[in-house]
ZADOLO-684055 format. One record per residue (C-alpha): residue in one letter; x, y, z; residue number from 1. Coordinates in Angstrom, 1 decimal, decimal comma. Example, Ala and Ser with C-alpha at 12.3 -4.5 7.8 and 13.67 -1.06 7.14 Angstrom:
@residuo=a&east=12,3&north=-4,5&up=7,8&num=1 $
@residuo=s&east=13,7&north=-1,1&up=7,1&num=2 $
END
This chain:
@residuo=x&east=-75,4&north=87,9&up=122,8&num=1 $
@residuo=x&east=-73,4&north=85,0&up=123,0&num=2 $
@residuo=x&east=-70,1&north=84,5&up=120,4&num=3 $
@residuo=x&east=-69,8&north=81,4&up=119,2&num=4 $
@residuo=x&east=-66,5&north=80,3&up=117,6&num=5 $
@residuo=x&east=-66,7&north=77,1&up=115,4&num=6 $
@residuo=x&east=-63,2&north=75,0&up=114,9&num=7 $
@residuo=x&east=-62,7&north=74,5&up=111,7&num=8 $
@residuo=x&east=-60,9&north=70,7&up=110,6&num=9 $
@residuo=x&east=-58,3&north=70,5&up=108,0&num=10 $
@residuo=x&east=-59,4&north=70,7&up=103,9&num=11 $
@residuo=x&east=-59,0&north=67,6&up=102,3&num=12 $
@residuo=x&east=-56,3&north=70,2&up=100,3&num=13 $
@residuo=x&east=-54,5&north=71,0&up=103,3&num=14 $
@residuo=x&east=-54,4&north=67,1&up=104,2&num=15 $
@residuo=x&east=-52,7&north=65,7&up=100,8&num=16 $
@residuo=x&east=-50,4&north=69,1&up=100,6&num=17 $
@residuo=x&east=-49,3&north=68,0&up=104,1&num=18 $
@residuo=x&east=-49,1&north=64,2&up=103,1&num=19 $
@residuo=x&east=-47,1&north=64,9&up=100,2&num=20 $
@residuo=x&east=-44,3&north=66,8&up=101,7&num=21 $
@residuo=x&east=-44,0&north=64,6&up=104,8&num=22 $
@residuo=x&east=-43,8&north=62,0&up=102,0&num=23 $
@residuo=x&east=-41,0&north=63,8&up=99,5&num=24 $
@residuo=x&east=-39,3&north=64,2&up=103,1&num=25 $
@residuo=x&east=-39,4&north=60,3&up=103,9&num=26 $
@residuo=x&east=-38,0&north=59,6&up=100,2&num=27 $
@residuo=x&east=-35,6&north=62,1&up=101,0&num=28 $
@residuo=x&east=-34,1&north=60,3&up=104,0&num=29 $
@residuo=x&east=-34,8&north=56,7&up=102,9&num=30 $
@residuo=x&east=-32,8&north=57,6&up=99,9&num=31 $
@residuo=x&east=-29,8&north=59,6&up=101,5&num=32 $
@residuo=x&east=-29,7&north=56,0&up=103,9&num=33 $
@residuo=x&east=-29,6&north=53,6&up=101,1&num=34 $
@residuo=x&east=-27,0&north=55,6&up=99,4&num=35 $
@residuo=x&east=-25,0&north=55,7&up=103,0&num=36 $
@residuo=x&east=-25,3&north=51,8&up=103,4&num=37 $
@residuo=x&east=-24,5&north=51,2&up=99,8&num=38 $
@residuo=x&east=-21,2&north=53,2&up=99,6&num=39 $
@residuo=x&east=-20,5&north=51,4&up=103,2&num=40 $
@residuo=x&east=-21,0&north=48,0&up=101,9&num=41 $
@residuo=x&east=-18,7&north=48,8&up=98,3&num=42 $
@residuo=x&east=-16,0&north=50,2&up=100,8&num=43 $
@residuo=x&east=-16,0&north=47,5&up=103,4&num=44 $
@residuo=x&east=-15,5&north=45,1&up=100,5&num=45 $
@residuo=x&east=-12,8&north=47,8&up=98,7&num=46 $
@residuo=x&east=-11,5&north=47,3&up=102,8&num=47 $
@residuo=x&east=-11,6&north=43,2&up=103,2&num=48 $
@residuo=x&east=-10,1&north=42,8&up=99,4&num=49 $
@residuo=x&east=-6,8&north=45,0&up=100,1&num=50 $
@residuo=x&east=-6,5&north=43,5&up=103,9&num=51 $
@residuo=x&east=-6,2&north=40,0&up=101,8&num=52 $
@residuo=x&east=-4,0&north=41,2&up=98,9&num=53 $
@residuo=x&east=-1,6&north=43,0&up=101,3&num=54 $
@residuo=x&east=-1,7&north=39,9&up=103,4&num=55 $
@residuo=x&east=-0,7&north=38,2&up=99,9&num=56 $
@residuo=x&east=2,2&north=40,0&up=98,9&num=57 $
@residuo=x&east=3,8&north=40,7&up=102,1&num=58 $
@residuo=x&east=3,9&north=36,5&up=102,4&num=59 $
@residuo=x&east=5,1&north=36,4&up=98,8&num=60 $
@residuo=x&east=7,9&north=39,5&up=99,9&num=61 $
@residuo=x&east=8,6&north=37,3&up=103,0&num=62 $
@residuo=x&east=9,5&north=34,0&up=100,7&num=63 $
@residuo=x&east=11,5&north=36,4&up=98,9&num=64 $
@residuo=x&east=13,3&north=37,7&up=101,8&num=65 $
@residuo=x&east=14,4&north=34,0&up=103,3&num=66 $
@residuo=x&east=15,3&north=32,7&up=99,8&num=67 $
@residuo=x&east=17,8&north=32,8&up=97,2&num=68 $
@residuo=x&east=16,0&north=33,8&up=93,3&num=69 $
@residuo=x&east=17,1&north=30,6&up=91,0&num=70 $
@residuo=x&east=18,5&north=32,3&up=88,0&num=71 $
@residuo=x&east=18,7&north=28,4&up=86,1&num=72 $
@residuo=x&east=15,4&north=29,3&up=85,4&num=73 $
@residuo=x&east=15,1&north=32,0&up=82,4&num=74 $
@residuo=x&east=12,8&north=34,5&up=83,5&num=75 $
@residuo=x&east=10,6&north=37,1&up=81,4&num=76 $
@residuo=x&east=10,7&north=41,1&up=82,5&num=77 $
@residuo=x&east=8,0&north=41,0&up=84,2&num=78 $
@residuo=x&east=7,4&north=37,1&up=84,8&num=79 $
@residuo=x&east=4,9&north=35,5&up=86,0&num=80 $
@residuo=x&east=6,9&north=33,1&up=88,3&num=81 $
@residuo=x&east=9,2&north=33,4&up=90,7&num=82 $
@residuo=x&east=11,3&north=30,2&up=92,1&num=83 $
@residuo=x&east=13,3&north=30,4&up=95,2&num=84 $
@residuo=x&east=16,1&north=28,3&up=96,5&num=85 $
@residuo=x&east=16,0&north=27,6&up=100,1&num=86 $
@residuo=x&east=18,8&north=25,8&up=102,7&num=87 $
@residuo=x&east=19,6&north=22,5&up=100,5&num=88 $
@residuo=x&east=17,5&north=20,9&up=98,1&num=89 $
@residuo=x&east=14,0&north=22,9&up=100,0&num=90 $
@residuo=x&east=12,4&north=25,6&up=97,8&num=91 $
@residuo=x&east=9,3&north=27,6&up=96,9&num=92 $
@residuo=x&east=7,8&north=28,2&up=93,7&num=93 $
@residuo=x&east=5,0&north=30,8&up=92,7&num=94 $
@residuo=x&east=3,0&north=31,6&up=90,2&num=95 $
@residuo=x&east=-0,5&north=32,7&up=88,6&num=96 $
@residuo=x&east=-2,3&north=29,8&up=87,5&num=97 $
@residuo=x&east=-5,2&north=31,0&up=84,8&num=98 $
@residuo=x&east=-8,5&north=28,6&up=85,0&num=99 $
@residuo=x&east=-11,6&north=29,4&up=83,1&num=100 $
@residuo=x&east=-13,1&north=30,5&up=86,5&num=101 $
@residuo=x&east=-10,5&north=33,5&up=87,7&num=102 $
@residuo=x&east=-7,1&north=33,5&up=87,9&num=103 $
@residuo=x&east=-5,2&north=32,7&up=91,1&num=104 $
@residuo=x&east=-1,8&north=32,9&up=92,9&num=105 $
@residuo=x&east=-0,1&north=29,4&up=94,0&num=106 $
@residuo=x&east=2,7&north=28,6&up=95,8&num=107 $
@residuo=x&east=4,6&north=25,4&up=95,4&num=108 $
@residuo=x&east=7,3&north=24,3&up=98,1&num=109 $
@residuo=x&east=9,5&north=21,9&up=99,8&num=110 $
@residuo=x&east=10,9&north=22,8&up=103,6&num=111 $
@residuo=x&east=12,8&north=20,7&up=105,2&num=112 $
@residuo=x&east=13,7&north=18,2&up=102,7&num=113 $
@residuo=x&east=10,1&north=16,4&up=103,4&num=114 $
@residuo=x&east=7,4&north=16,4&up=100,9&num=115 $
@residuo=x&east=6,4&north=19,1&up=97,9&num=116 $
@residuo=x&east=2,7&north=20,7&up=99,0&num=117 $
@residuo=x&east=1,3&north=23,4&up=97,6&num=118 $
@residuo=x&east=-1,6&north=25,5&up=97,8&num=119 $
@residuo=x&east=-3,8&north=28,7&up=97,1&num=120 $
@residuo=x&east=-2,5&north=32,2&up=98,4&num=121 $
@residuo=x&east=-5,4&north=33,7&up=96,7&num=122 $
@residuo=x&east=-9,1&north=32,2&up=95,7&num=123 $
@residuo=x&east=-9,6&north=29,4&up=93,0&num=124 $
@residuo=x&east=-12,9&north=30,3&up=92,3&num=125 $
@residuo=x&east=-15,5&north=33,2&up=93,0&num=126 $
@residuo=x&east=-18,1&north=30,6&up=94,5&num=127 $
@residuo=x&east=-15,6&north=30,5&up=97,5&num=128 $
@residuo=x&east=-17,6&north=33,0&up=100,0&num=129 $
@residuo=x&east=-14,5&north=33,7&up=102,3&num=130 $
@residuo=x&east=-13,3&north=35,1&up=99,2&num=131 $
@residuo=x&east=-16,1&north=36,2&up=97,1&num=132 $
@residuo=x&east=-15,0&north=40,0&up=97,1&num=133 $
@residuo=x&east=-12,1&north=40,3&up=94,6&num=134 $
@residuo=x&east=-10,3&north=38,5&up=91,5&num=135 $
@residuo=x&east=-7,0&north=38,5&up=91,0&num=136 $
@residuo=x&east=-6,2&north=39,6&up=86,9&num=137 $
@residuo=x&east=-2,6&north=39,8&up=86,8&num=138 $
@residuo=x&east=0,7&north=38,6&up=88,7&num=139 $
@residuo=x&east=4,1&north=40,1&up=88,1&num=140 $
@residuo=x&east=7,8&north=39,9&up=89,3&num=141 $
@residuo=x&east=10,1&north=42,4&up=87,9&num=142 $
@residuo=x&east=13,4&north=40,8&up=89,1&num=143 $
@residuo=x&east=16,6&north=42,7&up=88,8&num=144 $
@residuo=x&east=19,8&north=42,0&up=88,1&num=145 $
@residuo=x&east=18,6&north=39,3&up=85,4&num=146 $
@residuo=x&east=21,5&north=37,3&up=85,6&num=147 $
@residuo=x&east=22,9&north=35,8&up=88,6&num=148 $
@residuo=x&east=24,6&north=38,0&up=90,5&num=149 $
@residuo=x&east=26,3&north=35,2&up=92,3&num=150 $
@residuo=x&east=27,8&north=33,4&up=89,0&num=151 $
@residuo=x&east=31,5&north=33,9&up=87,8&num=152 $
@residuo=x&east=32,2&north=34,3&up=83,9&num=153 $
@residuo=x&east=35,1&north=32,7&up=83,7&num=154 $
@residuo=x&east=35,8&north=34,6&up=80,6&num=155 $
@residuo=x&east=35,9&north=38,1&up=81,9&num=156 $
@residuo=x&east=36,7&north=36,7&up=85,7&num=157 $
@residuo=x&east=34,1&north=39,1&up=87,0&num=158 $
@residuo=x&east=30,5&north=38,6&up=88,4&num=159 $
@residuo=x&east=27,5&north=38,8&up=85,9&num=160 $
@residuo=x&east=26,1&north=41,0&up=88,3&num=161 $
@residuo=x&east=27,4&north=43,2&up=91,3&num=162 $
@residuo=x&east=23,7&north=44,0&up=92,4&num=163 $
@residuo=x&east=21,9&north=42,7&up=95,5&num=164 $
@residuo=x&east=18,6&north=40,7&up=93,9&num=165 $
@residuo=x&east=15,3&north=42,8&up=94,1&num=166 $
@residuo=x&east=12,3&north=41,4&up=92,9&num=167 $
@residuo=x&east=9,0&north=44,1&up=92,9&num=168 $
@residuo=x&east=6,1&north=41,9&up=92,9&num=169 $
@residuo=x&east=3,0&north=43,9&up=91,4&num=170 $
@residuo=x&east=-0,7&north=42,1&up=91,6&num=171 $
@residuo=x&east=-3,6&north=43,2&up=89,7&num=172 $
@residuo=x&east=-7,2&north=42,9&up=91,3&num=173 $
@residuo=x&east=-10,7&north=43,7&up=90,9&num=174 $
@residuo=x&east=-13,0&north=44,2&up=93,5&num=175 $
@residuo=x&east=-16,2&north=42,9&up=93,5&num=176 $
@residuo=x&east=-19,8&north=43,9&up=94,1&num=177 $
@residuo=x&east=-21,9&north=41,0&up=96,6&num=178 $
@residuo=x&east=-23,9&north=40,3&up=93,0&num=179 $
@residuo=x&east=-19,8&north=39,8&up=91,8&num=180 $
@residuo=x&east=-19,9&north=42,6&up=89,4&num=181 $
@residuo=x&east=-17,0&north=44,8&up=88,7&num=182 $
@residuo=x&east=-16,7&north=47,8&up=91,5&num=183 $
@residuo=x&east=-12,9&north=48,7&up=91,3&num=184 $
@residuo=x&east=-9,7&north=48,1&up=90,1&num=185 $
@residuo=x&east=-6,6&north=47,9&up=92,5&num=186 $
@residuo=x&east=-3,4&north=47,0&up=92,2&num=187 $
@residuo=x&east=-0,5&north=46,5&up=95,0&num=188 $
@residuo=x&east=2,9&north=46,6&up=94,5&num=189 $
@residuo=x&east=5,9&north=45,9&up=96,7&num=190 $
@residuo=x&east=9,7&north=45,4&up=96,1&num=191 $
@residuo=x&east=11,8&north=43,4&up=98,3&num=192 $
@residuo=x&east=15,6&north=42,3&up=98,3&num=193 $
@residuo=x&east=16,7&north=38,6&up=99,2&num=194 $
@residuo=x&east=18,8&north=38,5&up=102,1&num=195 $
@residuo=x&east=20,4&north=35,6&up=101,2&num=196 $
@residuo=x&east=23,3&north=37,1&up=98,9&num=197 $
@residuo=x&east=26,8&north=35,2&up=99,3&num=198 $
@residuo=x&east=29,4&north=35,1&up=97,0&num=199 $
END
C-alpha cells in the first residue's frame, strides 16, 4: 500500500497573522527612521544656528578687542549698543535694530577715514534662506567700569576708573524648525577686554 502525503498550503489565518506582524514590524522601523532623521535635521539646524552666532560674537569680541569703548555716549547696564573708537576719527558702532519681521544685529563703521558703511552681522528677515534657521531676540553689552576709565576728575585728581574696559556681549536666539517654528532657545555669551587702554 502506497502512503501518500498531501502538502498542505498556508490558511488564509496563518497568511494575515503573518502579514500583520511583518507589517507592525515595517511600522516599527519606518517609524524608529523618521524619528532618527527628524532629530538629525532639528540638531543640524541647532548645529548651523550656533556655528553662525559664534561666528557673530567672536567678530563683535574682535571689534571690541582693536577698539577703544566711547564713554561720551551714556550707556544702559545691559545696553543694547556698543560704539568703539578706533585710530583717528574711524569707528564702529553696533546694535540690535528691531523691525516688524525679526530683530537683527548691525554694525555701523568708518576705517580708514573713508566712507561710513554698514551692514547685517545677523539676518534681516526670516525669508533669507542662508539664514532661515534662527532669530535673534535679544542683544546685550554689559560694559564695566561705566565711566571712563581713561578720564581725569579734576576735582579729586584721580581716574574715574582704575579698571581695564570689559564688555560681555550676551545674544539671545531661537532656533528654528524648516516650517520656522520655535525648536530651541540659545543664548551665547562672551566677555572680552579692549586692548586699547592708555592713560
Amino acid at each position: 500500500m502506497l502512503n501518500v502525503k498531501c502538502n498542505k498550503g498556508f490558511s488564509l489565518i496563518e497568511i494575515l497573522i503573518s502579514m500583520a506582524i511583518f507589517l507592525t514590524v515595517i511600522l516599527i522601523v519606518s517609524d524608529i527612521f523618521v524619528s532618527t532623521t527628524t532629530m538629525q535635521k532639528q540638531t543640524l539646524r541647532e548645529q548651523k544656528a550656533l556655528n553662525d552666532l559664534n561666528n557673530v560674537i567672536e567678530q563683535i569680541a574682535q571689534y571690541v578687542r582693536v577698539g577703544k569703548i566711547n564713554y561720551d555716549t551714556p550707556y544702559l547696564y545691559p545696553s543694547d549698543q556698543l560704539n568703539l573708537n578706533l585710530d583717528g576719527d574711524d569707528y564702529i558702532s553696533i546694535w540690535q535694530v528691531d523691525s516688524t519681521e525679526t530683530k537683527s544685529i548691525y554694525v555701523n563703521y568708518r576705517l580708514d577715514d573713508g566712507q561710513i558703511h554698514g551692514g547685517y552681522l545677523t539676518p534681516e528677515s526670516t525669508k533669507t534662506p542662508k539664514f532661515d534657521y534662527y532669530l535673534i531676540e535679544n542683544l546685550d553689552f554689559y560694559i564695566s567700569p561705566m565711566q571712563d576709565p581713561t578720564r581725569l576728575d579734576l576735582s579729586s585728581n584721580e581716574y574715574l576708573s582704575n579698571q581695564q574696559p570689559i564688555v560681555t556681549i550676551v545674544i539671545d536666539a531661537i532656533v528654528l524648525t524648516e516650517s520656522n517654528t520655535y525648536l530651541k532657545n540659545v543664548k551665547l555669551q562672551t566677555t572680552v577686554n579692549s586692548r586699547s587702554y592708555a592713560r
